[in-house]
N, C-alpha and C positions, 0 to 999 in steps of 0.2 A: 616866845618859843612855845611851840602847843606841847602838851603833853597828855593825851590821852589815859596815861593810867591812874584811872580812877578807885585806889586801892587795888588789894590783891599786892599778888611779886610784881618784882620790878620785871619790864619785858627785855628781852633779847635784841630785839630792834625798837629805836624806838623812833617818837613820829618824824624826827631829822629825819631819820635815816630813811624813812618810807619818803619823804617830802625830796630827799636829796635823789633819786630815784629818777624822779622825774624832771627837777632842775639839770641833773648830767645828760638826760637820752635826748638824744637828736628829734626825735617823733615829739609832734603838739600833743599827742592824747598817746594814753596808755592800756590795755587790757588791765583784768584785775591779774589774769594769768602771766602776762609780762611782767606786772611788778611782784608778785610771788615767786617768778625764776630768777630776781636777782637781790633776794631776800630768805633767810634761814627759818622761814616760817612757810606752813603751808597755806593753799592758794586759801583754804576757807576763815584764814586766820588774819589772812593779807585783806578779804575780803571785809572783815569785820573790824580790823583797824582803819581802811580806806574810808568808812561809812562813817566812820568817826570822825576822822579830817576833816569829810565834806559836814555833818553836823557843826564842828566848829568854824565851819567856813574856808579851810584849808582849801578845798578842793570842789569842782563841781564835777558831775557825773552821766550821764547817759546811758541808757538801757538799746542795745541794738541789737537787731538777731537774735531773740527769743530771751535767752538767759545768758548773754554777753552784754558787759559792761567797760565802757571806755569811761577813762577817768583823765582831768587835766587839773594843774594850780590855776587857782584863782586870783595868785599874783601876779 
């Protein structure tokens, strides 16, 4: 089970919860702005937890359209 928080407070969502996100939605790949609207944190927060997942391998990423990123599990 990943868990992303590397000291500090414990998070509000945690990396289930961002992982579970994308195991429920219908769509193969995600925005970063999709999985921030169905998470209690904002998109630049979602963003920075995503970055994490994919550092630990959680998750692979893509950059399209400028400053859009689609994200999918890499299980």
């Amino acid at each position: 089970m990943p868990d992303s928080n590397k000291g500090g407070r414990k998070p509000r969502v945690t990396d289930e919860d961002l992982l579970n996100v994308f195991r429920e939605s219908d769509e193969p790949v995600l925005s970063t702005a999709e999985v921030a609207e169905q998470v209690p944190i904002k998109r630049r927060g979602t963003l920075n937890r995503l970055q994490t997942l994919k550092e630990d391998g959680y998750l692979e990423s893509k950059q399209i359209g400028g400053r859009n990123t689609v994200w999918w599990l890499t299980e």
